[in-house]
Each structure stands twice: as structure tokens, then as C-alpha cells.
py3Dmol code that shows the C-alpha trace and the ligand (Angstrom):
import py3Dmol

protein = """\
ATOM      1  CA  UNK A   1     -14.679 -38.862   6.230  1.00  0.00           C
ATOM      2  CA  UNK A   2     -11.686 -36.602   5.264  1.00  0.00           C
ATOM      3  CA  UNK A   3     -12.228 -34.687   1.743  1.00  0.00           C
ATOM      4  CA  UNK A   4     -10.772 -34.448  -1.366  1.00  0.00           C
ATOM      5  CA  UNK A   5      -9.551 -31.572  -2.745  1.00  0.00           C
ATOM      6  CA  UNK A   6     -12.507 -31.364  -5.429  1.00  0.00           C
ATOM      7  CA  UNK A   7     -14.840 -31.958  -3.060  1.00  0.00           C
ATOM      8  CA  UNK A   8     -13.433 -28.708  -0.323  1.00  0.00           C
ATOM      9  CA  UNK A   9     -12.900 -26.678  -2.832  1.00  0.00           C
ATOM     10  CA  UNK A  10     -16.837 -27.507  -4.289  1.00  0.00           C
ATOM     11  CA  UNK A  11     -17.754 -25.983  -0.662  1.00  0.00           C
ATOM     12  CA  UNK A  12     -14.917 -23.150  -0.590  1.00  0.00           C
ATOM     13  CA  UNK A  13     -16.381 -22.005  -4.088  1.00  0.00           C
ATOM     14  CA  UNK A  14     -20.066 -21.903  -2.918  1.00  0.00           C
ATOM     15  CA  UNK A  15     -19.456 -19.800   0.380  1.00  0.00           C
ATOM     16  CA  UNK A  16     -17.034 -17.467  -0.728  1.00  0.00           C
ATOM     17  CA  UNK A  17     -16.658 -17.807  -4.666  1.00  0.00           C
ATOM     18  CA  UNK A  18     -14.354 -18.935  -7.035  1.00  0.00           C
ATOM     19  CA  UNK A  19     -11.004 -16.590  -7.062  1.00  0.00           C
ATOM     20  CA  UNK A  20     -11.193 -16.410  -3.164  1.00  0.00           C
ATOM     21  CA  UNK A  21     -11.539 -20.410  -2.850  1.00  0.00           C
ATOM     22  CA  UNK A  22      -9.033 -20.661  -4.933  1.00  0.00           C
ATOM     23  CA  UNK A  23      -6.515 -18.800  -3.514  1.00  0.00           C
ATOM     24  CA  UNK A  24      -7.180 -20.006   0.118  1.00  0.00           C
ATOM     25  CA  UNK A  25      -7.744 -23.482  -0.567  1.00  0.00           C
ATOM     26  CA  UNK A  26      -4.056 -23.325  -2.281  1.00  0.00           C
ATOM     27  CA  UNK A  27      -2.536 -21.540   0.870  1.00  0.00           C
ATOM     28  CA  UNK A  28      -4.086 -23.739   3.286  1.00  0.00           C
ATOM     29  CA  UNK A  29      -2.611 -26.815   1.234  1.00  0.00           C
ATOM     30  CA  UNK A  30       0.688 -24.976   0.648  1.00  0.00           C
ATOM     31  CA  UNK A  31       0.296 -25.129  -3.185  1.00  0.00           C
ATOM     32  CA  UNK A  32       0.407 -23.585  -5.867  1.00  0.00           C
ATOM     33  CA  UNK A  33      -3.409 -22.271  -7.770  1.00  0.00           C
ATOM     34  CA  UNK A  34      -2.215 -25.535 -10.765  1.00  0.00           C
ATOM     35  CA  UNK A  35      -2.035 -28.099  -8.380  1.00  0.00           C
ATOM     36  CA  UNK A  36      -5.546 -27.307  -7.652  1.00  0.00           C
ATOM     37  CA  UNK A  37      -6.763 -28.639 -10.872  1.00  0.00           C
ATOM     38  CA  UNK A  38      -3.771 -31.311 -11.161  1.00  0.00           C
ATOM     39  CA  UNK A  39      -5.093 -33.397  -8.559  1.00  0.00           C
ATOM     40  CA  UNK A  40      -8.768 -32.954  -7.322  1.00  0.00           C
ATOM     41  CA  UNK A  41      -8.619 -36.578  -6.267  1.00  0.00           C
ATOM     42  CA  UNK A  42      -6.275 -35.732  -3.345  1.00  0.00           C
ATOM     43  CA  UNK A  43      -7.776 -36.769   0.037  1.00  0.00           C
ATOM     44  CA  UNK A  44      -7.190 -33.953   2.387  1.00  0.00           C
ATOM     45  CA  UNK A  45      -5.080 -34.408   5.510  1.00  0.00           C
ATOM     46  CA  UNK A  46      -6.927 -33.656   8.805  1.00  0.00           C
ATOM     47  CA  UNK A  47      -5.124 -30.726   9.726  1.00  0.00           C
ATOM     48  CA  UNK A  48      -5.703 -29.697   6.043  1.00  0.00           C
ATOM     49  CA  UNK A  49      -9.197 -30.066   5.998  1.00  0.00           C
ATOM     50  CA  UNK A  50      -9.417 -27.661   9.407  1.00  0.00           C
ATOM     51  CA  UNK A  51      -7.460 -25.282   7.610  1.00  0.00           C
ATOM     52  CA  UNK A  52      -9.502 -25.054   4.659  1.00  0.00           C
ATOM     53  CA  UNK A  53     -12.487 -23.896   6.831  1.00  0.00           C
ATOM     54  CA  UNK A  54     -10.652 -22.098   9.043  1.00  0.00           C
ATOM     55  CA  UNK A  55      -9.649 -19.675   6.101  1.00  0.00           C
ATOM     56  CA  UNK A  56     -13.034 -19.921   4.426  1.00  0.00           C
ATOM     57  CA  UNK A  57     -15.036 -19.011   7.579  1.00  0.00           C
ATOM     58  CA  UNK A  58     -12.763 -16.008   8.107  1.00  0.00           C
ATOM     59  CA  UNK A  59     -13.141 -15.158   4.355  1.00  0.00           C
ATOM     60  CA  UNK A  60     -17.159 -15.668   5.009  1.00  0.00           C
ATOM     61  CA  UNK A  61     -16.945 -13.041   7.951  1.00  0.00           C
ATOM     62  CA  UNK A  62     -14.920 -10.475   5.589  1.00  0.00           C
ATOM     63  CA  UNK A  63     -11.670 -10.515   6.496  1.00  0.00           C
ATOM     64  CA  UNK A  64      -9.343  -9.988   3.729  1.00  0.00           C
ATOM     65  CA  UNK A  65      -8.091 -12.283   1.675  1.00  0.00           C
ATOM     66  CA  UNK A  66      -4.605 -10.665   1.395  1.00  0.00           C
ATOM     67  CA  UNK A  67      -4.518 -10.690   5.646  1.00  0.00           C
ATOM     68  CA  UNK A  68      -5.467 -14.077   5.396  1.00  0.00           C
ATOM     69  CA  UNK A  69      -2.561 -15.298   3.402  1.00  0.00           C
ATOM     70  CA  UNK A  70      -0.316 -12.742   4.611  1.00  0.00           C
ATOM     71  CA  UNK A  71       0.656 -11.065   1.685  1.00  0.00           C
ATOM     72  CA  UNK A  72      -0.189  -8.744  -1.417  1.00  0.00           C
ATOM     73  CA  UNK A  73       1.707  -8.688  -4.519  1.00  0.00           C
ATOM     74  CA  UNK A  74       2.878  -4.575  -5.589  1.00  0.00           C
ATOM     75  CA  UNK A  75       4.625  -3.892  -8.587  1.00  0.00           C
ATOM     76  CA  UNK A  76       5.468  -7.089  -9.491  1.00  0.00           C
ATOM     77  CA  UNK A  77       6.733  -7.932  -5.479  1.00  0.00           C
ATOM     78  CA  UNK A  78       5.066  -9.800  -2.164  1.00  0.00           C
ATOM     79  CA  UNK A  79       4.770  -7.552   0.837  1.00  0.00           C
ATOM     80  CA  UNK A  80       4.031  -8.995   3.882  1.00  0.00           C
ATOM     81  CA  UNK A  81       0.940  -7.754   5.058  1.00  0.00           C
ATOM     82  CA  UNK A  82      -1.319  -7.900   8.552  1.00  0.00           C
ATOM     83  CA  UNK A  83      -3.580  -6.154  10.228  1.00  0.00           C
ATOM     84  CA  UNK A  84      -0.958  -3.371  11.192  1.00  0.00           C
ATOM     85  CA  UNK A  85      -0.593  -2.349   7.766  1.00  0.00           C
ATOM     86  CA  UNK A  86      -2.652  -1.220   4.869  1.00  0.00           C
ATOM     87  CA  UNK A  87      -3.185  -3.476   1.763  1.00  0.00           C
ATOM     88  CA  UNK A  88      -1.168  -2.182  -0.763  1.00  0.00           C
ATOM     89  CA  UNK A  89      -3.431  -1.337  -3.798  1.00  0.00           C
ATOM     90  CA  UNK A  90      -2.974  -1.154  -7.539  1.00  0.00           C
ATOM     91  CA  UNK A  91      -3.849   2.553  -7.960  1.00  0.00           C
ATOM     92  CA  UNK A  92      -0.936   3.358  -5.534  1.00  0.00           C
ATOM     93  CA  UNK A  93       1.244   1.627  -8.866  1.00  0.00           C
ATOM     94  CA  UNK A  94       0.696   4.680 -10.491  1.00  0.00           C
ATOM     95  CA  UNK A  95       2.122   7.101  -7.483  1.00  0.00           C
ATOM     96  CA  UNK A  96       5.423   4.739  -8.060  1.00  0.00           C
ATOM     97  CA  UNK A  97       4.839   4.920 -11.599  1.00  0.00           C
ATOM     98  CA  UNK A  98       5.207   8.668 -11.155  1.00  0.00           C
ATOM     99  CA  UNK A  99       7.908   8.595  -8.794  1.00  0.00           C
ATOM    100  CA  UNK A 100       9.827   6.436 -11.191  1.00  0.00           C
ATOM    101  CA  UNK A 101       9.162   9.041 -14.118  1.00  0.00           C
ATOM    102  CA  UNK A 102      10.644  11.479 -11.646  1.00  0.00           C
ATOM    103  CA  UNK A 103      13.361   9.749 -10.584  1.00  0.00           C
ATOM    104  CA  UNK A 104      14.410   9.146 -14.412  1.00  0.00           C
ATOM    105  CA  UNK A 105      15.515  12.809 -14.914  1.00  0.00           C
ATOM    106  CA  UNK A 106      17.662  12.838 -11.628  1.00  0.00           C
ATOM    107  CA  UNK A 107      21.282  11.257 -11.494  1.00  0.00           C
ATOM    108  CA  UNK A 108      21.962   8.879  -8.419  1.00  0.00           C
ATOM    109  CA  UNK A 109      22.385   9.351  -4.932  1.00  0.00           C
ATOM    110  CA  UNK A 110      18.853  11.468  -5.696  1.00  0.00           C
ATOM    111  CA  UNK A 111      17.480  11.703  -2.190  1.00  0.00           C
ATOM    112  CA  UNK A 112      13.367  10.683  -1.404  1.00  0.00           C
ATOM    113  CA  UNK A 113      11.199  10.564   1.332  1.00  0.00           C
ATOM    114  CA  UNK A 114       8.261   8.349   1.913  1.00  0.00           C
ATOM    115  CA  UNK A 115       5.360   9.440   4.329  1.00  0.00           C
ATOM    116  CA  UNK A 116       3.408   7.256   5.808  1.00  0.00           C
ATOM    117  CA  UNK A 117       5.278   4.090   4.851  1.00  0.00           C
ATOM    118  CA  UNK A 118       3.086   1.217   6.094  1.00  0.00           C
ATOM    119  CA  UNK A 119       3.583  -2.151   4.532  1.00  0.00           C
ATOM    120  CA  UNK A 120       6.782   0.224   2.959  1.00  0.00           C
ATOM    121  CA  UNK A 121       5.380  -1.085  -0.925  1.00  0.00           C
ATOM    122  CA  UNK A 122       6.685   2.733  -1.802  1.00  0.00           C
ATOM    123  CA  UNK A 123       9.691   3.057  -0.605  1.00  0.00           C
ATOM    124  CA  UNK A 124      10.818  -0.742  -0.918  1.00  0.00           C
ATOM    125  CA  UNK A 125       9.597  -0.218  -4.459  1.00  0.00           C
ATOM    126  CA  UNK A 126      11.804   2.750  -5.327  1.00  0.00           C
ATOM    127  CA  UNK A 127      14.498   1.376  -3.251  1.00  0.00           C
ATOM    128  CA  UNK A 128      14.135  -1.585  -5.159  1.00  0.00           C
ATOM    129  CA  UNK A 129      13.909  -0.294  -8.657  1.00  0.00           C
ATOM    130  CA  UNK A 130      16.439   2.358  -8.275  1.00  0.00           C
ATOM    131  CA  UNK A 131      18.922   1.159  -5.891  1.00  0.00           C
ATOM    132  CA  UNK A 132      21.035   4.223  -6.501  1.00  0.00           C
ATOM    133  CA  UNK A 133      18.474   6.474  -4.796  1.00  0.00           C
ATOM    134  CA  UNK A 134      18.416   7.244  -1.181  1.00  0.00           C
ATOM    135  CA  UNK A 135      15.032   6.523   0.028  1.00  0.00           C
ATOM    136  CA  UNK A 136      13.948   7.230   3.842  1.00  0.00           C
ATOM    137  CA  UNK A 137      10.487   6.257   4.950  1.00  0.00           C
ATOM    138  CA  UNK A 138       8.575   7.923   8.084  1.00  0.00           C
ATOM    139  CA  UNK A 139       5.151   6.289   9.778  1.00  0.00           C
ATOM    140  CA  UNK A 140       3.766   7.168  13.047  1.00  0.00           C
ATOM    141  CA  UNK A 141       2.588   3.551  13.517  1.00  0.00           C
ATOM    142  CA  UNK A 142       5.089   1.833  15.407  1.00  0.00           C
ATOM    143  CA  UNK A 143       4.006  -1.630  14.010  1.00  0.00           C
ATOM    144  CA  UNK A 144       3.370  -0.712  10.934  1.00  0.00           C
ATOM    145  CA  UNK A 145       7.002   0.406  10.464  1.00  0.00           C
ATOM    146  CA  UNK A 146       7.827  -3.056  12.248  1.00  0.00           C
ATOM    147  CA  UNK A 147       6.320  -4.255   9.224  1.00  0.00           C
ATOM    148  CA  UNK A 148       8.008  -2.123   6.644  1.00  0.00           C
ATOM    149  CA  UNK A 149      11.546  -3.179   8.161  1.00  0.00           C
ATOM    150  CA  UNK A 150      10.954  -6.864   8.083  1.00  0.00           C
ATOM    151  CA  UNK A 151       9.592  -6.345   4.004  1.00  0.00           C
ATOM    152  CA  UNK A 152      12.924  -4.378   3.176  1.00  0.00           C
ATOM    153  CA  UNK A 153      15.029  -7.017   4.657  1.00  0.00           C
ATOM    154  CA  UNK A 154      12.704  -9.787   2.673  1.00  0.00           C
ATOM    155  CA  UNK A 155      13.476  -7.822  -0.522  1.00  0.00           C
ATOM    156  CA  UNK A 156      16.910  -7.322   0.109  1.00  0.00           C
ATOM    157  CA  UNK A 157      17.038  -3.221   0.539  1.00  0.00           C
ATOM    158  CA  UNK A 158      17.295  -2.691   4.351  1.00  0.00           C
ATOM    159  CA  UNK A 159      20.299  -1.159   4.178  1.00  0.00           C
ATOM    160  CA  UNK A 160      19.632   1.181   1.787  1.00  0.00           C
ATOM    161  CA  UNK A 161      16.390   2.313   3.044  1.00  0.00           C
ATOM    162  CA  UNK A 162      16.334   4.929   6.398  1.00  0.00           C
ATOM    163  CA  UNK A 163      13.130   3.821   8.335  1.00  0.00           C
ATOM    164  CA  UNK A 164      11.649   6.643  11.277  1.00  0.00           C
ATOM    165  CA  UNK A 165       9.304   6.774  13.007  1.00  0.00           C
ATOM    166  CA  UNK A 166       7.435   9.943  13.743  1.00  0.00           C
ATOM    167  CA  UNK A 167       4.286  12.448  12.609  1.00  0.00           C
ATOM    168  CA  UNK A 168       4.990  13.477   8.701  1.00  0.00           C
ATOM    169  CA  UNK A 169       8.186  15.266   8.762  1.00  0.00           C
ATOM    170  CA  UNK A 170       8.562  15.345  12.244  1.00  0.00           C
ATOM    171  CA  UNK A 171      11.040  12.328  12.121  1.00  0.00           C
ATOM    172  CA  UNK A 172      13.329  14.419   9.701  1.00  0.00           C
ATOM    173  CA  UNK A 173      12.963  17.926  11.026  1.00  0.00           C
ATOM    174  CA  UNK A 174      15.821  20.250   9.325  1.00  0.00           C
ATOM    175  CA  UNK A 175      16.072  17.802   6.068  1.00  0.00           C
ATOM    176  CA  UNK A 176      15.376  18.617   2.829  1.00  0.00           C
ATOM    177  CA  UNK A 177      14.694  15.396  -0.284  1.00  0.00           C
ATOM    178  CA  UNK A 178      14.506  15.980  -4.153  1.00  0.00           C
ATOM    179  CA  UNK A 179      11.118  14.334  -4.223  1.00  0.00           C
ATOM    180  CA  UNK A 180       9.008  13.573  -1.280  1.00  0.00           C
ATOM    181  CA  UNK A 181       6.135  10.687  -2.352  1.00  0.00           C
ATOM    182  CA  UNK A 182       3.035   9.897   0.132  1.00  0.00           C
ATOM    183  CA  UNK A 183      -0.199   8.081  -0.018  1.00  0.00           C
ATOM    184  CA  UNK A 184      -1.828   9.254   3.512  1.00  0.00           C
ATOM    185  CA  UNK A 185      -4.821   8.988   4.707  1.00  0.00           C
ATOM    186  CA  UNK A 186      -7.381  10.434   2.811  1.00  0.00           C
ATOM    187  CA  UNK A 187     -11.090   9.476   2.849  1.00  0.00           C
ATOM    188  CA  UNK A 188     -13.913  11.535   4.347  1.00  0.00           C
ATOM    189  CA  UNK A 189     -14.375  11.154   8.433  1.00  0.00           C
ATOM    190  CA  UNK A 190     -18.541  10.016   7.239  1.00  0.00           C
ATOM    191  CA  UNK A 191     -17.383   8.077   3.907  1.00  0.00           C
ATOM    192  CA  UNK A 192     -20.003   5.087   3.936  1.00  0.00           C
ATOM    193  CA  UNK A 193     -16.577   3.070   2.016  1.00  0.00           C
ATOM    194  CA  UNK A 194     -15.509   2.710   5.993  1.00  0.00           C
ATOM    195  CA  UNK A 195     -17.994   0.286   6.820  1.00  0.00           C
ATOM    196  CA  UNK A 196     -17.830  -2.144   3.886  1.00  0.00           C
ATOM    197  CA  UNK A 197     -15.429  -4.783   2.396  1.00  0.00           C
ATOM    198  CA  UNK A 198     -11.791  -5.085   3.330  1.00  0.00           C
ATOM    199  CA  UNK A 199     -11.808  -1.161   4.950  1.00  0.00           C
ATOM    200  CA  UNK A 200     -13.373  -2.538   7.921  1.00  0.00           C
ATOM    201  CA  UNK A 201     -10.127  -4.560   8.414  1.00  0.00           C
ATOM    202  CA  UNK A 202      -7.377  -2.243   7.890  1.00  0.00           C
ATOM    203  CA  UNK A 203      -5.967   0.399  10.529  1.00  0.00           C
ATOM    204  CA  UNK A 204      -8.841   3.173  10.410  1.00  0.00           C
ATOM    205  CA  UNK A 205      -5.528   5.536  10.917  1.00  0.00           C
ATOM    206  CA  UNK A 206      -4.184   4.316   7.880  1.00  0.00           C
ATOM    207  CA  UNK A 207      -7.285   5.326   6.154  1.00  0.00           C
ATOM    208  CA  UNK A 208      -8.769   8.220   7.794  1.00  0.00           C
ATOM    209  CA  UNK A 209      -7.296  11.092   9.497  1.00  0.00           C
ATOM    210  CA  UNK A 210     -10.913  12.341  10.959  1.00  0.00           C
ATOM    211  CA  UNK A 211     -11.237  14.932   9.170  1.00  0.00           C
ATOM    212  CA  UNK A 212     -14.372  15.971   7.443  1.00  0.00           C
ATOM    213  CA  UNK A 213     -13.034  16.372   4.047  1.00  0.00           C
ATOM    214  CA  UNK A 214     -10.484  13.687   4.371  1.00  0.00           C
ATOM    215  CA  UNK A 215      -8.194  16.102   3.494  1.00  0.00           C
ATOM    216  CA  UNK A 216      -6.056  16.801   6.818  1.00  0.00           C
ATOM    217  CA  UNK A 217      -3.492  14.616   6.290  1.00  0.00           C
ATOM    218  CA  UNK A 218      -2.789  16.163   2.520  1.00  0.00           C
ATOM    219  CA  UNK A 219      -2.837  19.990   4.197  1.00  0.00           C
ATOM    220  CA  UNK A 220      -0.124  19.148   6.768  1.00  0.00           C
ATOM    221  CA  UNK A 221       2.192  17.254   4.015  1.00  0.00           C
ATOM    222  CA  UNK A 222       1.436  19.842   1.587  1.00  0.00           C
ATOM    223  CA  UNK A 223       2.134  22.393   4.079  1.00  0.00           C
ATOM    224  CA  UNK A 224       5.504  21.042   5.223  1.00  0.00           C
ATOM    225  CA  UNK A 225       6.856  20.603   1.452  1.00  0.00           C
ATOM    226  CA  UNK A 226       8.576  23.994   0.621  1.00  0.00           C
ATOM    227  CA  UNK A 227      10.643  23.109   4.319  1.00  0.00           C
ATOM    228  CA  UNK A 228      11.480  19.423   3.068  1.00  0.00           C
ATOM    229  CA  UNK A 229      12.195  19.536  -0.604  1.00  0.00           C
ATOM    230  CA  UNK A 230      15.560  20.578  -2.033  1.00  0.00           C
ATOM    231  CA  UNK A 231      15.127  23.914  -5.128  1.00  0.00           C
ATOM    232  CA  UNK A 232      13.899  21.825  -8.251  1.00  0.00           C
ATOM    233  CA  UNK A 233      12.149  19.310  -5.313  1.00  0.00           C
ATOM    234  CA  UNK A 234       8.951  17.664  -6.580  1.00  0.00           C
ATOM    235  CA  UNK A 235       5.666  16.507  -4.231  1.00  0.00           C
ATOM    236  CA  UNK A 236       3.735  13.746  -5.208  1.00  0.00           C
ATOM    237  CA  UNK A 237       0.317  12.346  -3.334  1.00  0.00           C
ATOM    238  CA  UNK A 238      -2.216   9.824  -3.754  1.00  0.00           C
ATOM    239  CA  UNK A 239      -5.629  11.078  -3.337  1.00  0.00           C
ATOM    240  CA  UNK A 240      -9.093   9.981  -3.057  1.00  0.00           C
ATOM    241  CA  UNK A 241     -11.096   9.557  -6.603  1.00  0.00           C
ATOM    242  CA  UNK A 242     -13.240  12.614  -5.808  1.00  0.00           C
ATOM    243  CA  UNK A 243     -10.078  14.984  -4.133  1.00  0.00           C
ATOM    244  CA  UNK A 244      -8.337  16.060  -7.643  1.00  0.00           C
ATOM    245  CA  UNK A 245      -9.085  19.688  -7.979  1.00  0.00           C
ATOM    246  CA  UNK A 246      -9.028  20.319  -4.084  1.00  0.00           C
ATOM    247  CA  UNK A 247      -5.564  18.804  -4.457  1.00  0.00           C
ATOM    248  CA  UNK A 248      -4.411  20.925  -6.775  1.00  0.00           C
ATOM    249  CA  UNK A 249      -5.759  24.025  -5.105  1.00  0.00           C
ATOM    250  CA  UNK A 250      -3.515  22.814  -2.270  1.00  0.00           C
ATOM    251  CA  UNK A 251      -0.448  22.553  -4.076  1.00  0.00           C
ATOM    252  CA  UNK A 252      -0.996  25.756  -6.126  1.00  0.00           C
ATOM    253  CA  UNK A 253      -1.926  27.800  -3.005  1.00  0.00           C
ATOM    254  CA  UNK A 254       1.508  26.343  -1.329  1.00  0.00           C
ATOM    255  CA  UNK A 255       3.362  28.088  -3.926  1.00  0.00           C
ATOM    256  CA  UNK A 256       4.169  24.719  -5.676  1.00  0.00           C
ATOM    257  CA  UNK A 257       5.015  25.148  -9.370  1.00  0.00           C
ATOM    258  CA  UNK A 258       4.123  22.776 -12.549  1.00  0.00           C
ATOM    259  CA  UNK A 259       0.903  21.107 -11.016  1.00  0.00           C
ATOM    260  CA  UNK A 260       0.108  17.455 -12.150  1.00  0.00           C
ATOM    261  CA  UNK A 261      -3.113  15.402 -12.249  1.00  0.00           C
ATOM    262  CA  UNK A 262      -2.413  11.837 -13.292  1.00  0.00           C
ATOM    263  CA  UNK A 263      -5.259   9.119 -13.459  1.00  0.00           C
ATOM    264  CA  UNK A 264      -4.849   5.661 -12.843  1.00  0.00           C
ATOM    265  CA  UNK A 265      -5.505   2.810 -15.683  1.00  0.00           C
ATOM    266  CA  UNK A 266      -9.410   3.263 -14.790  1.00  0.00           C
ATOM    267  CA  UNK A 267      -8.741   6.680 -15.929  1.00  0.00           C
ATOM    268  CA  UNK A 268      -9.142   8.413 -12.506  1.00  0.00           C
ATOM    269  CA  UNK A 269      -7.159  10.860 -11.546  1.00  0.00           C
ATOM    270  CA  UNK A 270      -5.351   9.796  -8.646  1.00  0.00           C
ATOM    271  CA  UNK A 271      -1.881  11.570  -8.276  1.00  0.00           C
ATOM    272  CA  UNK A 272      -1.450  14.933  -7.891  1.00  0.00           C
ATOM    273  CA  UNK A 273       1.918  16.536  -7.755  1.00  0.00           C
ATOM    274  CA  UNK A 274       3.889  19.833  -7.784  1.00  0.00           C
ATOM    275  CA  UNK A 275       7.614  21.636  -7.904  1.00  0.00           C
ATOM    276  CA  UNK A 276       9.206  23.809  -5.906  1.00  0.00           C
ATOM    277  CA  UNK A 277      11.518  26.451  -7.026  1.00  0.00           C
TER     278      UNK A 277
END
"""
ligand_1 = """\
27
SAM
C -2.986 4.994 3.196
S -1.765 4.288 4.259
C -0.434 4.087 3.080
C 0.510 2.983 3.398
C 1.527 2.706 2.295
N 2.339 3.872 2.044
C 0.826 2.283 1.027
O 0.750 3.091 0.091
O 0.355 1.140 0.945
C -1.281 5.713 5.203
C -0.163 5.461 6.191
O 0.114 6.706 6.861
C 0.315 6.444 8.232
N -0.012 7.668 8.979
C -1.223 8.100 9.362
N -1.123 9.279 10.015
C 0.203 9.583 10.046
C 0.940 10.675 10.564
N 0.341 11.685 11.183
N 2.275 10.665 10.396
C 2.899 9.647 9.750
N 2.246 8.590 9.242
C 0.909 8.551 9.375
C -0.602 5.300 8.550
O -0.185 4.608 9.722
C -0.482 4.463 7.277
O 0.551 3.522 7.381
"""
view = py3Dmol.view(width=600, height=400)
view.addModel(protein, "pdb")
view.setStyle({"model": 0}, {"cartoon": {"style": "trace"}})
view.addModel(ligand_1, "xyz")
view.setStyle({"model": 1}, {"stick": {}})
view.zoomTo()
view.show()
């Protein structure tokens, strides 16, 4: 006997819990999350029904909820997301947040570079947000640019946004940005985090760079900034909760000027940034 919707979503909330059920049992019907309580006396389609535990037995394993549905919301916009691409996460709000704050001093046409694009939620944000900027976005990741591309067109900014691919600045050798933005990779080679929750889904090269510290990816970005940012130029990087002060010591040793430690809205610090010039 085919369900209703109460009754699948009873079963969805007991294997996986509520918010999950909620959201998957509304993608699987194509729905909205009000429907869900608008009509619980729905009776299921077949297909429906399969798809319902399809997505909860995939949620029950640990894959993520945002591969799952395809998508994660950033700063207010859907990115299309799979298992190319990292999940864009809140506390990368506050690099954009900073990179906005940046941007607000500059007058258009100010030129920025992205590292490490992925999904693109940076540089589609900025783009986005201040369409007079000229935003280009690098990623070694062949498919996760792939990704990036298809989001820009979604939001409407592919023209206005120069996608390459190639190691850090290696895709825009001889260039030079007012402000170059990047989350990399960043946590520890050993970092238990690795091996639990949605980390075990996402590219370990979008996470991880191998290095002990975590900190590779940081030295080589930090290392090529003086090269790649115009006089007046600012750097600004996401960084792991525990990586502030090394950070810092980074940019300071690189000669970079006016050194910034900004925390998230849990109060971590979780930006770190620097002039040149
Ligand atoms: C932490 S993810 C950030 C993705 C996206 N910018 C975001 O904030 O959601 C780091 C990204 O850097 C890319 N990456 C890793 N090593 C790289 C390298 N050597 N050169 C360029 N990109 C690299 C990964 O493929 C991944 O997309």
C-alpha cells in the first residue's frame, strides 16, 4: 500500500531527523517545506514513494544533504552543488562580507581574483553584488570549474566573470588584481574532521592540501601576492578556526601591510587579510 505523505515523512523523521526529512521529503515530492504540513493526507505516487527512500537511505549512509538536492543556498543565492565541488559554507559569508567592505572604498572596473573557485559562491557573489567589478576566478579542478561556469550562467554573470583553470596564479601569470580573495584548502593532513560528517563527501583536494599544518596552500597564495596585487592591493583568506596567528605571521613576514583578523558570527576568527604597498 502506497503512503501518505504523513505517514513517509513519520519514517523520514525517525531515520534521519526532522530538518533533513523535511527537506528531502519536499525535494523528492517537488514541493515546497509548507506543502508538507498542507496536506499530510496526500497518498504518495509510486515513483514518489521510491524517491523518498532513495534520498533517506543516502541521507542514512551520510551523504550530504546539500549533494542530495543539488544545491546550497550562499549569501542569499542557490549554487549548484555535486560531488566535484565543495559545499559552500556560512563562515565563507564573512570572507565576501570582507571582500564587499573592500570593494566599497574602490571605484568600478576594480579588478579581483578568486583562487580556488569551486562551486564559484565567491566570485559569482562579488560578481553578483558588484557587477561593476571585474572578477576572474582560477581552480585547478577541471570539474569543479565546470561547475562554477554553469552557476555564473544560472545567476546571470558569465560574462562578466573570467573563469581559468590552473595551480593558484599560474592561470594568470604576469597579472596583477586590486584584491585577490581565496578560501583554499586548509585543514591539517591528520585532522580527525576528515573522517566525519559531510567532509567525507567533498573533494579531499578541496579540503586538504597534505600538508601537515594545513597550511601549504595559504604559503604558496601568500607567497605569490606581492607578484599579483596592484600598489594599494589587499589579500584576503579563509582559514581554519585554529590557523589565525600563523596566518598573520604569514602575511606580516610577506611584507604585507595593515594585517586583519576578522571572526565569523560565532566569534571565530576566520579571515585574515593584508595590504601591499
Ligand atoms: C575550500 S575549497 C573552496 C571552494 C570555494 N571557493 C568556496 O569557498 O566554497 C578550495 C578550492 O581550491 C581548489 N584548489 C585546491 N588546490 C588548488 C590549487 N593548487 N590551485 C588552484 N585551486 C586549487 C579546490 O579544487 C577547491 O575547489
Amino acid at each position: 500500500m502506497r503512503r501518505t505523505l504523513r505517514a513517509a515523512l513519520g519514517e523520514a523523521i525517525e531515520a534521519i531527523g526532522r530538518v533533513d526529512a523535511q527537506v528531502l521529503v519536499a525535494d523528492a515530492l517537488g514541493v515546497d517545506r509548507a506543502h508538507l504540513a498542507a496536506h499530510p493526507m496526500r497518498v504518495l505516487t509510486e515513483s514518489e514513494d521510491a524517491k523518498v527512500d532513495l534520498l533517506v537511505a543516502q541521507r542514512a549512509i551520510g551523504l550530504p544533504v546539500a549533494y542530495l538536492v543539488g544545491k546550497r543556498e550562499f549569501y542569499g543565492r542557490d549554487f549548484t552543488v555535486g560531488p566535484d565541488v565543495l559545499i559552500p559554507r556560512p563562515e565563507t559569508e564573512t570572507l565576501v562580507e570582507a571582500a564587499l567592505a573592500h570593494l566599497a572604498g574602490q571605484g568600478a572596473g576594480a579588478t579581483v581574483l578568486d583562487l580556488g573557485t569551486g562551486s564559484g559562491a565567491i566570485a559569482i557573489t562579488l560578481a553578483c553584488e558588484r557587477p561593476d567589478a571585474r572578477v576572474t576566478a582560477t581552480e585547478a579542478s577541471p570539474a569543479a570549474l565546470a561547475v562554477a561556469r554553469s552557476n555564473a550562467k544560472d545567476r546571470g554573470c558569465a560574462e562578466r566573470i573570467e573563469f581559468a583553470e590552473g595551480e593558484w596564479y599560474g592561470a594568470v601569470a604576469g597579472r596583477a588584481f586590486d584584491l585577490v580573495v581565496s578560501n583554499p584548502p586548509y585543514v591539517a593532513r591528520d585532522d580527525p574532521h576528515l573522517a566525519q560528517g559531510d567532509l567525507r563527501f567533498e573533494p579531499r583536494s578541496a579540503l586538504a592540501d597534505g600538508s601537515v599544518d594545513g597550511l601549504a596552500s595559504i604559503r604558496a597564495i601568500v607567497a605569490g601576492a606581492r607578484e599579483h596585487l596592484n600598489p594599494g592591493g589587499s589579500l584576503l583568506l579563509e582559514h581554519g578556526y585554529d590557523q589565525a596567528v600563523k596566518v598573520a605571521a604569514l602575511l606580516a613576514a610577506a611584507g604585507l601591510r595593515e594585517i586583519v583578523s576578522i571572526a565569523d558570527l560565532a566569534g571565530i576568527p576566520r579571515v585574515a587579510g593584508g595590504k601591499i604597498g
